[in-house]
N, C-alpha and C positions, 0 to 999 in steps of 0.2 A: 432312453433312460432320463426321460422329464421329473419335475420334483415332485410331481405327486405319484412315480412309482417309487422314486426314493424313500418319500416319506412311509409309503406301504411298506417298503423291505423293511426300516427301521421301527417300524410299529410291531414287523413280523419278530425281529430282533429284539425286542423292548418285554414283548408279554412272554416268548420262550425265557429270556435270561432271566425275569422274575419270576419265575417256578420255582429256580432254584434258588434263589438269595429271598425270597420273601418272607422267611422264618427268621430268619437276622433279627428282625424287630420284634417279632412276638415271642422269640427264646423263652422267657420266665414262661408265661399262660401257656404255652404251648408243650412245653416238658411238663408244667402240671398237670396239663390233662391227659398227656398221656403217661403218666407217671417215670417220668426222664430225670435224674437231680440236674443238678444246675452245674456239678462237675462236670458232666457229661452233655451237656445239652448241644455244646457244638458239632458233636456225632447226627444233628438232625440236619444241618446244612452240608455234612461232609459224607451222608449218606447220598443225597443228589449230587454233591460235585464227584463222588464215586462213578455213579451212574454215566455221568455227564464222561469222564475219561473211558468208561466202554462205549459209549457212543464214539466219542472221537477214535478209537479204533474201526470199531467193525460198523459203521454207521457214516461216516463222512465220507470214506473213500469211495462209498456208492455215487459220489458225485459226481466221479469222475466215468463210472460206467453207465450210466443212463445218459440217454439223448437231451431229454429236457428236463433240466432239474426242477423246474414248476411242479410237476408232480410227486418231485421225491419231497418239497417241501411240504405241498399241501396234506400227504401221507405223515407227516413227521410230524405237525403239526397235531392231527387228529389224534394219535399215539398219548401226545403230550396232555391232549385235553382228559382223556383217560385215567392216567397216572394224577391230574390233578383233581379231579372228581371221586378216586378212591383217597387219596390222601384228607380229599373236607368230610369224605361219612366213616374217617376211620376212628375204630372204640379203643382201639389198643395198639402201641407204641408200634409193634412187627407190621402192623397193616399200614399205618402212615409210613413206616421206613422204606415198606415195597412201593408204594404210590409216590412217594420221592424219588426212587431211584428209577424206576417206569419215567416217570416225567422227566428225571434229570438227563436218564439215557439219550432220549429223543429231542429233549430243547438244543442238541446241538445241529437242529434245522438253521442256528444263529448262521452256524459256519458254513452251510451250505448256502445260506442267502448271500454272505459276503463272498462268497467264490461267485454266485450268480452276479450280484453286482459287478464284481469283479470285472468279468468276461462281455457281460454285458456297456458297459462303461468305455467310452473312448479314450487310448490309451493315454492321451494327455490329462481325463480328467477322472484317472483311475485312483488317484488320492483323492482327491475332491466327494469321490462316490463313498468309497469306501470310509472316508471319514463320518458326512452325512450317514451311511448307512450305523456305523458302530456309535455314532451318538445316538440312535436308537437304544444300546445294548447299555448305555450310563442311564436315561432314563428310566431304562426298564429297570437296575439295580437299585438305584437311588429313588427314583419316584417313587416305585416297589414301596419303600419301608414306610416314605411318607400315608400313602393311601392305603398300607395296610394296619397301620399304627392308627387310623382313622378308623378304617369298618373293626381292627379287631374290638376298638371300647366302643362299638355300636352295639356289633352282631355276633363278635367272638372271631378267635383268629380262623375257624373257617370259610367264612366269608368269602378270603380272600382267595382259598383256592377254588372256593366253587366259581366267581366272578372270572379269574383266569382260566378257566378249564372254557368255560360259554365264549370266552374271547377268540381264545386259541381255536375253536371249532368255527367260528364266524371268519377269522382269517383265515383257513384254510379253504372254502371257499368263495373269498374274496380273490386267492391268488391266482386260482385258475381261472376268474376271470378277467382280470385288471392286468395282469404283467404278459409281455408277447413271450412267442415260444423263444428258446434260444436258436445261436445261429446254428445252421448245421454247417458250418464250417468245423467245430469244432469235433473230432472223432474220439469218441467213447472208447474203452480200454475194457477189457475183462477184469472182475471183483480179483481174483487172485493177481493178476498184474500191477492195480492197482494196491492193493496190501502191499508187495512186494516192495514195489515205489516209496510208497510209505516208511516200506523198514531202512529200506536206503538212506532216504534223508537225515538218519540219524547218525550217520557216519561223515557228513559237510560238516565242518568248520563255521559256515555261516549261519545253517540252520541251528547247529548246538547252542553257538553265540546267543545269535537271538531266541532261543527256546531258555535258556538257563538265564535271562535277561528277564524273561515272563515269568519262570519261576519262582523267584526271589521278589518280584517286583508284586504278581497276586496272591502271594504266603504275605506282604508286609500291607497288602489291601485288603486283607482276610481278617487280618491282626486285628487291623481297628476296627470292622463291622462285626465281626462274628462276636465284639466282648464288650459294643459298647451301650448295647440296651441294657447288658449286664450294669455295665457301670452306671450309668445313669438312673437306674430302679434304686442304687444302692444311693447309701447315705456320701456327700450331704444332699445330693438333690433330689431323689427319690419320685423323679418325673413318670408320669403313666406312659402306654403306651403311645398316647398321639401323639405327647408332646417329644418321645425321643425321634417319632417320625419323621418330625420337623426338621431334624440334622440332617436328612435325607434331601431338602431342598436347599441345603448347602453344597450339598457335594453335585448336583445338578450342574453348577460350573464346571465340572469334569464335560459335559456335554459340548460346548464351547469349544473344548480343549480339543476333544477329538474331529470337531470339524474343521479346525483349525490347523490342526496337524495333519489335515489330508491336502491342504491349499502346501502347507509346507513341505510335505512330500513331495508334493510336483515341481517346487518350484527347488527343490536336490537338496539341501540341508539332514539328511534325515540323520546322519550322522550325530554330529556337532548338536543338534537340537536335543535327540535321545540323552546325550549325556548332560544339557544341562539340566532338561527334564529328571534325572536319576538325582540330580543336585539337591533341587529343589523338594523332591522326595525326600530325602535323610533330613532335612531342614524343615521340611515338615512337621515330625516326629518331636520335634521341644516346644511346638505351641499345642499341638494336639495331648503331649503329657503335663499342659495345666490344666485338665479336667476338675482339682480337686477343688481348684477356688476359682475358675473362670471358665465360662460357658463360652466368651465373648472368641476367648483365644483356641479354642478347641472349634468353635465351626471356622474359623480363620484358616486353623491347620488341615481340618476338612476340606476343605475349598482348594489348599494348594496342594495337597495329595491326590484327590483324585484329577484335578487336572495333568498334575505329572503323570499320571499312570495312563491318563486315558491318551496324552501324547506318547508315548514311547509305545502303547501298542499299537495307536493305527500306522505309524512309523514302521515299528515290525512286518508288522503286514503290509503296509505299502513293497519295503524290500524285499519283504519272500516272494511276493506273488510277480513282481516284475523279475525277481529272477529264474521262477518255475512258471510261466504264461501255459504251461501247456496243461498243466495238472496243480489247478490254484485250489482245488479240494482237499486232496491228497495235502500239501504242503500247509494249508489252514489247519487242518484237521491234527496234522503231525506235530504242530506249533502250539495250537491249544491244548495238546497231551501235557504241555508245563503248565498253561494256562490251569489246569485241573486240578495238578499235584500241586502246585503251590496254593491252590486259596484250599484244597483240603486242608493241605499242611496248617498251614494259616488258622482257621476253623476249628480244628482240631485239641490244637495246642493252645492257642493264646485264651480259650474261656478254663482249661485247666491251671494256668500258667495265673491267671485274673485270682482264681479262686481259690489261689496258694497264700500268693503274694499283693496282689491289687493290683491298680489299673499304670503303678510305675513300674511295675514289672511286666506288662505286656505293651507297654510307649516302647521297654528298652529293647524286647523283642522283635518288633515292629520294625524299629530304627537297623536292626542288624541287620532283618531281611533285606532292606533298604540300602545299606550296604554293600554286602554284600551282592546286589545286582549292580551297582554301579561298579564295582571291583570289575565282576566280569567285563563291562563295558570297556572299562579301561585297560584292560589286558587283553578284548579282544582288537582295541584302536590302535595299540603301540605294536600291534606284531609286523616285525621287518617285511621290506615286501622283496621278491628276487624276480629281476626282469629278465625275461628269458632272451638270450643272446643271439645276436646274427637276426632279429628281425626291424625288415623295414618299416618305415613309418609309412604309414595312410596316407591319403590327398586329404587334406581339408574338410571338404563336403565330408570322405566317411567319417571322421573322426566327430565334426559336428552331429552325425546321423548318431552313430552308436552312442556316444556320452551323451546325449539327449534323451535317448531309450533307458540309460542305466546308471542316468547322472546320480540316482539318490543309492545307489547299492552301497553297502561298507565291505569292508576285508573279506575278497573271496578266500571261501574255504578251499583247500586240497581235493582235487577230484571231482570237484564241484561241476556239475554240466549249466555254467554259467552259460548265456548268450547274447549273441550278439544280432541287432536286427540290419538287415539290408534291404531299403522297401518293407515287402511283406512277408521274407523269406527268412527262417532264421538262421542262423550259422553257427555253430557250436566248435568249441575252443578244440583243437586237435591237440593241443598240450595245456594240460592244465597250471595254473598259477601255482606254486606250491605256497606261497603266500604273501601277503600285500599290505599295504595299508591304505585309508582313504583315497590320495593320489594314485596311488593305480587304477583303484575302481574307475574313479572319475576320468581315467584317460585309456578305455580300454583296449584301442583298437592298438595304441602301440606295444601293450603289453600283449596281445594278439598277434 
């Protein structure tokens, strides 16, 4: 996993995630032409992130039943180019919405490359990878709007899906030839075993935690992108489509952020970081709702919002996948199901919400999502932990082995099939934690 397959995964990451958010910028031209009001127009981003949450069901878990995911991506890939080739020749609003939701289904090839990353990554620099690889996925969001805010006042907002559609068909195979197969150490699973797994993890503690942490956290990421071409077309600034582009190389410091937060994942913070990250989020939210007389303070608030956001999910991911190593698809996939429902939510609501009231009624929207995900954090870092009784404590050595493996976990969930590494053998908890706080995570082997 050298930097120039990273860079590949993250490029693979970057042109999927902009299929789906590349309408953000062009909302006004793009509902006009296909006759969409502007009530309604965030129904064109929340038709891909629909898409995008059947994929993360019956679509990711395939990662875990194929031998080498190289082909399920290069397959995903090609699907996606598809969906975005009928959405640039579509004449009428129902054919663009299938060619969204076609393309949205499949760009979650994202989540199958950070599972490959993943697995493929040595486990000391599986933050590190996965960071690099998901600052692919803020490029592709964020660059997304800038360069498509460019070709829309060239060539018209479809431009940009025919340009992504030729992309996504050139990196599919590039993949099968540039990236090695995976190892076969790792043993594939049947599609329905695999769903099953899937349904499972909604019943931990720690995957809910962190999933209801995403949802709240990409409904208050959604808020500001899906309403603020709106806002900015409207009076006083009345900026074209480049220039609201531009805001898009603001929030490009989110990218930063998420490479950033894969070094701090390894190095165990993931905790304690997540939540100041969530801070900094809601504190966001009052420089980003001076829109009305200040451009200066709105890419300011851009800048520290998407940087929180983009640390708290490679964070997430860093601690799901080190706690499920065996089925990092399945648990990606289960996790981005909030990641969907919340920037639908998001989407959805804040360009109705814009078009009631303005742009301080979708700041205060925004700020609650915002909120409300740090609440969850909070109430899942204060839960008591209960240390199960009559066991010995570890030598040394294991105690350094395991908290080394699972130094970044937070509050294990109830029933959770946490583990524990030994060498290269894993060892699963015969009594599970019924619940913890920080300090236990970080000391597992006695609570073991």
């Amino acid at each position: 996993m050298n930097v120039w397959r990273r860079l590949l995964l993250a490029t693979v990451c970057g042109v999927a995630v902009a299929s789906v958010y590349s309408a953000q910028t062009v909302l006004p031209s793009m509902g006009d032409s296909l006759g969409v009001s502007a009530r309604h127009a965030g129904w064109i981003v929340s038709t891909g992130q629909f898409g995008y949450l059947v994929g993360l069901v019956l679509l990711v878990p395939l990662g875990d039943v194929v031998a080498d995911r190289r082909k399920l991506i290069a397959v995903h890939l090609t699907v996606t180019a598809a969906g975005l080739f009928v959405t640039a020749a579509a004449s009428a609003a129902w054919t663009a919405f299938a060619g969204l939701a076609l393309a949205g289904m499949f760009a979650v090839v994202v989540q199958t490359t950070v599972a490959y990353a993943a697995t493929a990554a040595p486990p000391a620099e599986r933050g590190r990878t996965i960071g690099v690889v998901t600052s692919g996925v803020v490029v592709g969001i964020l660059g997304a709007r800038f360069v498509t805010g460019v070709l829309a006042q060239a060539w018209g907002w479809r431009s940009m899906y025919a340009l992504l559609g030729a992309l996504a068909l050139a990196l599919a195979a590039l993949v099968l030839r540039a990236l090695p197969p995976e190892s076969s150490s790792r043993t594939p699973v049947g599609y329905r075993q695999a769903l099953v797994s899937l349904s499972g993890l909604f019943g931990q503690r720690l995957f809910l935690t962190r999933g209801l942490i995403a949802f709240f956290l990409f409904a208050s990421f959604g808020t500001l992108w899906s309403s603020l071409s709106l806002a900015l077309a409207d009076a006083p600034w009345h900026l074209s489509e480049s220039q609201t582009g531009l805001f898009g190389i603001a929030g490009l410091a989110g990218a930063l952020g998420a490479a950033r937060a894969g070094r701090w994942a390894d190095a165990g913070p993931a905790l304690p970081i997540s939540g100041l990250a969530l801070a900094l989020l809601v504190v966001s939210w009052a420089a980003t709702a001076q829109l009305s007389w200040s451009l200066w303070l709105l890419a300011l608030g851009i800048v520290v919002l998407d940087f929180a956001v983009q640390v708290v999910h490679v964070s997430n991911q860093h601690v799901l996948t080190t706690a499920h190593p065996e089925r990092t698809s399945s648990v990606i996939g289960g996790y981005m199901v909030f990641y969907s429902l919340g920037s639908a939510l998001g989407a959805a609501t804040t360009t109705s919400v814009f078009s009631s009231h303005g742009w301080g009624a979708s700041s205060l929207l925004g700020a609650a999502f915002a909120t409300c995900a740090l609440i969850v954090w909070v109430t899942g870092a204060r839960r008591p932990s209960a240390t199960p009784a009559g066991r010995g404590r570890a030598s040394a050595p294991q105690r350094s082995a395991a908290a080394g493996a699972l130094k970044d976990q937070e509050p294990c969930a109830p029933g959770s099939p946490s583990l524990f590494r030994d060498g290269t053998r894993l060892l699963p908890v015969p009594k599970p934690v019924e619940a913890s706080d920080d300090r236990a995570c970080r000391d597992p082997v006695q609570h073991h």
